[in-house]
mmCIF file as Biopython writes it, N, C-alpha, C and O atoms, coordinates in Angstrom:
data_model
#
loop_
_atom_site.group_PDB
_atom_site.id
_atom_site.type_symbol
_atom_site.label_atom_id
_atom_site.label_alt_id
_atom_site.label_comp_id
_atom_site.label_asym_id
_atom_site.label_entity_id
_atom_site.label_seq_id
_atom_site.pdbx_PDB_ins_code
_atom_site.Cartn_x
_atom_site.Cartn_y
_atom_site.Cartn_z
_atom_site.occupancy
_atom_site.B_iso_or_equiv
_atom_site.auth_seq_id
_atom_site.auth_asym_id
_atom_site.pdbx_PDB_model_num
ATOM 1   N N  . UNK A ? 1  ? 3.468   -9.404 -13.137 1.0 0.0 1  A 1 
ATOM 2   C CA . UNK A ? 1  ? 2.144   -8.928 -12.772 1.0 0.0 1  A 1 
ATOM 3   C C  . UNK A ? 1  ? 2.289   -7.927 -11.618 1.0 0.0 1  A 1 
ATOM 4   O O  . UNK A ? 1  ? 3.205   -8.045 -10.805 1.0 0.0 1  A 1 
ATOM 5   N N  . UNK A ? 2  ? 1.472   -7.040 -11.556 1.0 0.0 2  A 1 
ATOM 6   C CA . UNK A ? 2  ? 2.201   -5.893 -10.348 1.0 0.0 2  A 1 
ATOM 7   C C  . UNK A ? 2  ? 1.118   -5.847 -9.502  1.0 0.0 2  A 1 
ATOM 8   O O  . UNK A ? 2  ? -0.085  -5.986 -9.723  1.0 0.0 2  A 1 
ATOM 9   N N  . UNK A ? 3  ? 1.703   -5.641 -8.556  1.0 0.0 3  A 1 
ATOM 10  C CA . UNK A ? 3  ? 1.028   -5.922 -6.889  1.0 0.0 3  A 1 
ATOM 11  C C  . UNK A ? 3  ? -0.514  -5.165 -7.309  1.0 0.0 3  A 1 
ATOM 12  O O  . UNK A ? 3  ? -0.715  -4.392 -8.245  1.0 0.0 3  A 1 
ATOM 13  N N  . UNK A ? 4  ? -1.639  -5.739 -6.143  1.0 0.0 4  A 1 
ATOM 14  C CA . UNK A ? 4  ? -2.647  -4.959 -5.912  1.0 0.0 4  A 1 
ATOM 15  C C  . UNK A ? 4  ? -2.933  -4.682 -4.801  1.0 0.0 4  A 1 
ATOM 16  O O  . UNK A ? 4  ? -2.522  -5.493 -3.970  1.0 0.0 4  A 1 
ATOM 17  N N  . UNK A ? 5  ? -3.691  -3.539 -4.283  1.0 0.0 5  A 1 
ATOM 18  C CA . UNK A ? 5  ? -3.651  -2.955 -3.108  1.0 0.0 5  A 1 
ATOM 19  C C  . UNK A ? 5  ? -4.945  -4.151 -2.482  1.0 0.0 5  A 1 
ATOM 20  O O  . UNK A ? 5  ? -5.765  -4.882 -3.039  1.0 0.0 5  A 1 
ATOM 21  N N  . UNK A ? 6  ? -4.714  -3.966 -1.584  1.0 0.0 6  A 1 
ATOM 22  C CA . UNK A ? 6  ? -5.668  -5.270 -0.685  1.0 0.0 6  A 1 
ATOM 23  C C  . UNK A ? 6  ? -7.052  -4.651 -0.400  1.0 0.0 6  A 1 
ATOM 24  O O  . UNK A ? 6  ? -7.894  -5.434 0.040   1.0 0.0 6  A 1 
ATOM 25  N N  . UNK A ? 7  ? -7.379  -3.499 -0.564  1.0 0.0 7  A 1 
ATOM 26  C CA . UNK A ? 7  ? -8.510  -2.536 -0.211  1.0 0.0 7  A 1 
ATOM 27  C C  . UNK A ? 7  ? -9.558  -2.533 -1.759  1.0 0.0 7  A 1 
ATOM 28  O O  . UNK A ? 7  ? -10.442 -3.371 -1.936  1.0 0.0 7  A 1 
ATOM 29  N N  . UNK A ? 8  ? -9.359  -1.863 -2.366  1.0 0.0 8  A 1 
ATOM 30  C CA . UNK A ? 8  ? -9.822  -1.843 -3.451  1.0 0.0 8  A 1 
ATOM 31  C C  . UNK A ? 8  ? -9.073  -2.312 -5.183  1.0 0.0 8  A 1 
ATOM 32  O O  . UNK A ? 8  ? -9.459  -1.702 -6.180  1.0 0.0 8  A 1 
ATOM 33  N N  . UNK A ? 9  ? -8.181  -3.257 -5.271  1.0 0.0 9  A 1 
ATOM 34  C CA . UNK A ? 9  ? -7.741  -3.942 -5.726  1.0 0.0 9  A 1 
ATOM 35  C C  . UNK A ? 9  ? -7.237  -3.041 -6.985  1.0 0.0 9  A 1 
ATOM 36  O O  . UNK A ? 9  ? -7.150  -3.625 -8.065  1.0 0.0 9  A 1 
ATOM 37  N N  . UNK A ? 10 ? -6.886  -1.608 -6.921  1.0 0.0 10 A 1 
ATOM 38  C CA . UNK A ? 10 ? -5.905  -0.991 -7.605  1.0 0.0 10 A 1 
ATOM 39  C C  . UNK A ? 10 ? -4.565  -1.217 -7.830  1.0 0.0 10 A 1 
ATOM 40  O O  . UNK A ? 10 ? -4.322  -2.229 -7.174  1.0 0.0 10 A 1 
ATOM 41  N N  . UNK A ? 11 ? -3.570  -0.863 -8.371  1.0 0.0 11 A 1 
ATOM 42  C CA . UNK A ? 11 ? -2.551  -1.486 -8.575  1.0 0.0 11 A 1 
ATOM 43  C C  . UNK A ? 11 ? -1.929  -0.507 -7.455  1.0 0.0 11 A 1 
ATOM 44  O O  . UNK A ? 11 ? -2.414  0.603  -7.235  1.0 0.0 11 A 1 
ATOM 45  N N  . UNK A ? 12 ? -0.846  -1.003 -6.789  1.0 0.0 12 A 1 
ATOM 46  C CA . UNK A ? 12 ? -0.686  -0.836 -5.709  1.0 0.0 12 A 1 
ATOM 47  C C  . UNK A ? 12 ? 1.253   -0.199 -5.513  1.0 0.0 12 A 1 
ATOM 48  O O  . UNK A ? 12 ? 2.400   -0.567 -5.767  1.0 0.0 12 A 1 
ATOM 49  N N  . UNK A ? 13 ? 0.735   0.581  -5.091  1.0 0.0 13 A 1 
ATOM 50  C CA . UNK A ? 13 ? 2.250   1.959  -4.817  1.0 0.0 13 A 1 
ATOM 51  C C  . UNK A ? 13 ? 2.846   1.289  -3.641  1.0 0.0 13 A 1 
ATOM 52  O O  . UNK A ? 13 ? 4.040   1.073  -3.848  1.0 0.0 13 A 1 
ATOM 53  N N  . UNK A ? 14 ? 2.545   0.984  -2.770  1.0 0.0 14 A 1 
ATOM 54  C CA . UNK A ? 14 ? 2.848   0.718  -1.345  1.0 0.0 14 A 1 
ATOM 55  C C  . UNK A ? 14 ? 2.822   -0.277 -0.448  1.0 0.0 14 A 1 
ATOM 56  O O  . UNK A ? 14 ? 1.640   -0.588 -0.306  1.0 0.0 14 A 1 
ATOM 57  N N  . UNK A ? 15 ? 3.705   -1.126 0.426   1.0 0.0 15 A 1 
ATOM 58  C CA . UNK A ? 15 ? 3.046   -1.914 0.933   1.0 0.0 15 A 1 
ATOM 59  C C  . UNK A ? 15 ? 4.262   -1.694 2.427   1.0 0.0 15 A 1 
ATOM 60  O O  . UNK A ? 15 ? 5.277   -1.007 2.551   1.0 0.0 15 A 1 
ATOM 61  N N  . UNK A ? 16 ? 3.529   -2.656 3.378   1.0 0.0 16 A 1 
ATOM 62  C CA . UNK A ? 16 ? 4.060   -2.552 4.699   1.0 0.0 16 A 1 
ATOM 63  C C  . UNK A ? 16 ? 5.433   -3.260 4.856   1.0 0.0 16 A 1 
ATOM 64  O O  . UNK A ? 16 ? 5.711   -4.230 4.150   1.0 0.0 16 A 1 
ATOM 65  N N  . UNK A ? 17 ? 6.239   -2.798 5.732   1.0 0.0 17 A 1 
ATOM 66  C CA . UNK A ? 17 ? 7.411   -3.287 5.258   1.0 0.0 17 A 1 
ATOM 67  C C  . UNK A ? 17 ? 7.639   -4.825 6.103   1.0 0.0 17 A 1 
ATOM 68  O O  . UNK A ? 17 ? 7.103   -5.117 7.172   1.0 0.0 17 A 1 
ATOM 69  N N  . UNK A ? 18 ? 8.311   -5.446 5.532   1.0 0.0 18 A 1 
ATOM 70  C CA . UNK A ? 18 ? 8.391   -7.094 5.535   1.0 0.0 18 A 1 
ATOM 71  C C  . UNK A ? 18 ? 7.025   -7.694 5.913   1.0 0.0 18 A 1 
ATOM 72  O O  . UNK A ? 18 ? 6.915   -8.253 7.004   1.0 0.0 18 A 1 
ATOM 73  N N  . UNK A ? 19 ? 5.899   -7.604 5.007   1.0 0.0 19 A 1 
ATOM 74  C CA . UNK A ? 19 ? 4.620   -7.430 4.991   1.0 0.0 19 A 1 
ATOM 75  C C  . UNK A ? 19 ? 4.142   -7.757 3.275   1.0 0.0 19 A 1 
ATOM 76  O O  . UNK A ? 19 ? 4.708   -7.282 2.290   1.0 0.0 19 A 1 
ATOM 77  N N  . UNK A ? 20 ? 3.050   -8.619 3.268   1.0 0.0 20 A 1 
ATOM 78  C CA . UNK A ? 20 ? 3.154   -8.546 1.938   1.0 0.0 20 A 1 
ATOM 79  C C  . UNK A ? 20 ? 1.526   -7.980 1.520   1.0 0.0 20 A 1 
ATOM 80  O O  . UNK A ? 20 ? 0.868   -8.421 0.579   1.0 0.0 20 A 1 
ATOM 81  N N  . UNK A ? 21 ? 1.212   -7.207 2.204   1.0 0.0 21 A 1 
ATOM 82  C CA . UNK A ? 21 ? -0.070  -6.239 2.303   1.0 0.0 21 A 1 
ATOM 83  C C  . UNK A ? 21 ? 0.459   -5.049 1.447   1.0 0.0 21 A 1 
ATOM 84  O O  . UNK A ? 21 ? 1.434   -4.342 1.703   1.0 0.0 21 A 1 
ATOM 85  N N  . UNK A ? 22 ? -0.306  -4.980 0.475   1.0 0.0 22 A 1 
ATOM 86  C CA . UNK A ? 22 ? 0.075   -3.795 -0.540  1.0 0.0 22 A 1 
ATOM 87  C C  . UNK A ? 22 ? -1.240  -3.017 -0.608  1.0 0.0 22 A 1 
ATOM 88  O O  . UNK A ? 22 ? -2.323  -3.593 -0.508  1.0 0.0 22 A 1 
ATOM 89  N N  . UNK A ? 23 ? -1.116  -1.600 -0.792  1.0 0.0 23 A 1 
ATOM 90  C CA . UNK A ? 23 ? -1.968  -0.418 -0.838  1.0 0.0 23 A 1 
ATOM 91  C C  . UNK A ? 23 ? -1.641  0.374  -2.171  1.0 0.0 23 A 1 
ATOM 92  O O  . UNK A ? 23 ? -0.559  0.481  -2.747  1.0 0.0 23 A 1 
ATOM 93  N N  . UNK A ? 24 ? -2.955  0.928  -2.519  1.0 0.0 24 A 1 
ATOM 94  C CA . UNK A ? 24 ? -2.615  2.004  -3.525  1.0 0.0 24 A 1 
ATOM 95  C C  . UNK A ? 24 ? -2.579  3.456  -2.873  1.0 0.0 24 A 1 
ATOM 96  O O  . UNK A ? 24 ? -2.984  3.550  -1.715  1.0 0.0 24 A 1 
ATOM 97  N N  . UNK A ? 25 ? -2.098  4.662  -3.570  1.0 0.0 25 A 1 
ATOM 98  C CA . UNK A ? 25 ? -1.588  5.810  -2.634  1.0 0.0 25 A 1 
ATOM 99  C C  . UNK A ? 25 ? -3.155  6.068  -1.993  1.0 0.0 25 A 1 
ATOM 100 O O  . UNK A ? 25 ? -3.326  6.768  -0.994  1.0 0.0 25 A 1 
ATOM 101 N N  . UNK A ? 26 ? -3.979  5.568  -2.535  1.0 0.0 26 A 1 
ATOM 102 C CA . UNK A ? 26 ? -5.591  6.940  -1.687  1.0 0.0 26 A 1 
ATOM 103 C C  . UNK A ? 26 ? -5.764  5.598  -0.542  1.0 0.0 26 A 1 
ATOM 104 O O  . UNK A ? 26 ? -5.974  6.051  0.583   1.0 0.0 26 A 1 
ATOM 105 N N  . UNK A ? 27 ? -5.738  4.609  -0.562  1.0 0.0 27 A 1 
ATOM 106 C CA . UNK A ? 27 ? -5.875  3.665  0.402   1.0 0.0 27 A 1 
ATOM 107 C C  . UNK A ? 27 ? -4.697  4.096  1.454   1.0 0.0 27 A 1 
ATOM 108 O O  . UNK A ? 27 ? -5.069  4.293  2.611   1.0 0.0 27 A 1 
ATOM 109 N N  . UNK A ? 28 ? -3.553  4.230  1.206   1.0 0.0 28 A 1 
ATOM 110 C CA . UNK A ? 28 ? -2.812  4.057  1.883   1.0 0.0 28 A 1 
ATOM 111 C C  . UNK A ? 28 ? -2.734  5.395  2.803   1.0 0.0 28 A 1 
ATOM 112 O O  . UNK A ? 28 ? -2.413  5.357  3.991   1.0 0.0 28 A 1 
ATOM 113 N N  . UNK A ? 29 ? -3.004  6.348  2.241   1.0 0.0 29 A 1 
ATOM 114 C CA . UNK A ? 29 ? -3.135  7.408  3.101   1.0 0.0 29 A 1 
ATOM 115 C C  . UNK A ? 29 ? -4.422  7.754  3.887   1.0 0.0 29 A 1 
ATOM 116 O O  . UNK A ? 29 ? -4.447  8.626  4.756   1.0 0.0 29 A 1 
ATOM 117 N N  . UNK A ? 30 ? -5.468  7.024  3.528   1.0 0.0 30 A 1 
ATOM 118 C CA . UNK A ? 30 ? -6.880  6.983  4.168   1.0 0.0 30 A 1 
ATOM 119 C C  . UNK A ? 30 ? -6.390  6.246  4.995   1.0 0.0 30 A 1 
ATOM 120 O O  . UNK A ? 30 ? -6.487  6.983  5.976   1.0 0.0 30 A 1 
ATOM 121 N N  . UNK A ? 31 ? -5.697  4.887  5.546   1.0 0.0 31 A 1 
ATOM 122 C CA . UNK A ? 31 ? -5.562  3.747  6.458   1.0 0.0 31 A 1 
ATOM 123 C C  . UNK A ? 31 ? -4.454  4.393  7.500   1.0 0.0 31 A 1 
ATOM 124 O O  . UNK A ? 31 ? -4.487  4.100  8.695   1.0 0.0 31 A 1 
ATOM 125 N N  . UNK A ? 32 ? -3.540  5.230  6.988   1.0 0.0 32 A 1 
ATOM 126 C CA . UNK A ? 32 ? -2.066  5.280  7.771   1.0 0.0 32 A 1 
ATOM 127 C C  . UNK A ? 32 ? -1.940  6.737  8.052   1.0 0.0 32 A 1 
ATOM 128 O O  . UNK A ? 32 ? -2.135  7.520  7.123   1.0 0.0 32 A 1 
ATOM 129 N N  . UNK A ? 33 ? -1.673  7.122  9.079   1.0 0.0 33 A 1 
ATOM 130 C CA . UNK A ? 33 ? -1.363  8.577  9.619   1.0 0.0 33 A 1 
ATOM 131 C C  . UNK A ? 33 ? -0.045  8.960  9.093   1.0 0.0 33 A 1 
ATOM 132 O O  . UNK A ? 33 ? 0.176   10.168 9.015   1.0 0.0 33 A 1 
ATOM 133 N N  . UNK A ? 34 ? 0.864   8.140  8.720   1.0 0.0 34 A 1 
ATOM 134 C CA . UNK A ? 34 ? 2.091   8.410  8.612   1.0 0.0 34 A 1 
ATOM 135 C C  . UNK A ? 34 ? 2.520   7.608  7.268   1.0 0.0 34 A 1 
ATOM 136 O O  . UNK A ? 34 ? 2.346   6.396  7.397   1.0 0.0 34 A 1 
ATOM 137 N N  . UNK A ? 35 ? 3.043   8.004  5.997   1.0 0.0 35 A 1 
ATOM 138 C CA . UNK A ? 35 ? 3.194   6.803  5.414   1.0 0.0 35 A 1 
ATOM 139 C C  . UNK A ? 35 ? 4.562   6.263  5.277   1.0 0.0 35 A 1 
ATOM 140 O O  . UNK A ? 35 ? 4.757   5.552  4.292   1.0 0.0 35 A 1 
ATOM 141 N N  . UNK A ? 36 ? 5.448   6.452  6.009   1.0 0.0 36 A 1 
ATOM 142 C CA . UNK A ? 36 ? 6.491   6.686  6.354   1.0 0.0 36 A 1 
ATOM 143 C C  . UNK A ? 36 ? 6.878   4.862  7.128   1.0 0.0 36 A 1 
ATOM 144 O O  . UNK A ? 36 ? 7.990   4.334  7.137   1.0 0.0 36 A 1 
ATOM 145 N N  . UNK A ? 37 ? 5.604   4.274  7.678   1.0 0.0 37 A 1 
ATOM 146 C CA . UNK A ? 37 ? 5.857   3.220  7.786   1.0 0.0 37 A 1 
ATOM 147 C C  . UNK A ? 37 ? 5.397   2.406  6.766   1.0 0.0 37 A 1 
ATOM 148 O O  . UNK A ? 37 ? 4.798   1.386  7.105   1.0 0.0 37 A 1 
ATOM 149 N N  . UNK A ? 38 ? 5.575   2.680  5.380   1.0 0.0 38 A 1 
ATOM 150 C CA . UNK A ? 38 ? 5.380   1.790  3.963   1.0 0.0 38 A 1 
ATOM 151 C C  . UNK A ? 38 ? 6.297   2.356  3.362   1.0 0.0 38 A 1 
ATOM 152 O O  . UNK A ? 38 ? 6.664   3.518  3.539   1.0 0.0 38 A 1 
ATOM 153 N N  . UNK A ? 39 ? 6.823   1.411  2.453   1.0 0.0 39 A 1 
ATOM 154 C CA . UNK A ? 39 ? 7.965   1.008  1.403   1.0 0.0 39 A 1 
ATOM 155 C C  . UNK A ? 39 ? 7.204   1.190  -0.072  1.0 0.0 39 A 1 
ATOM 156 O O  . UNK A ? 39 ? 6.096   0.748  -0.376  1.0 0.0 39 A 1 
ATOM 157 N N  . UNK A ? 40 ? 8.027   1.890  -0.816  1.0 0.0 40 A 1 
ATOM 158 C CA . UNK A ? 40 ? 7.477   2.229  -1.944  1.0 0.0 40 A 1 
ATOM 159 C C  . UNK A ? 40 ? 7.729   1.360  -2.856  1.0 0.0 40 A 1 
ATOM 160 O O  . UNK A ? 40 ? 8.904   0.997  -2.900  1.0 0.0 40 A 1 
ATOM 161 N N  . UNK A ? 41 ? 7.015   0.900  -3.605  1.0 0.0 41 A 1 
ATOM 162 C CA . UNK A ? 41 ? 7.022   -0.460 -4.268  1.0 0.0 41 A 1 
ATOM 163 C C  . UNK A ? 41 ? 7.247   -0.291 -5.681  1.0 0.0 41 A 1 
ATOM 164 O O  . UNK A ? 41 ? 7.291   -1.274 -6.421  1.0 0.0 41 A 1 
#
């Protein structure tokens, strides 16, 4: 079953690293200035 982003429950590209908070890419770049601190999933 593949991750969902915690925001709007899309399936989810991204999450924080040793973190089990997952984002999809428009969440994740609306929330994070940098996405550089998320792991591509």
């Amino acid at each position: 079953m593949p991750k969902r982003c915690i925001i709007c429950e899309s399936e989810a590209e991204f999450c924080i690293k040793d973190s089990s908070e997952s984002y999809c890419k428009e969440c994740a770049e609306e929330n994070f200035d940098d996405l550089g601190y998320l792991e591509r999933i």
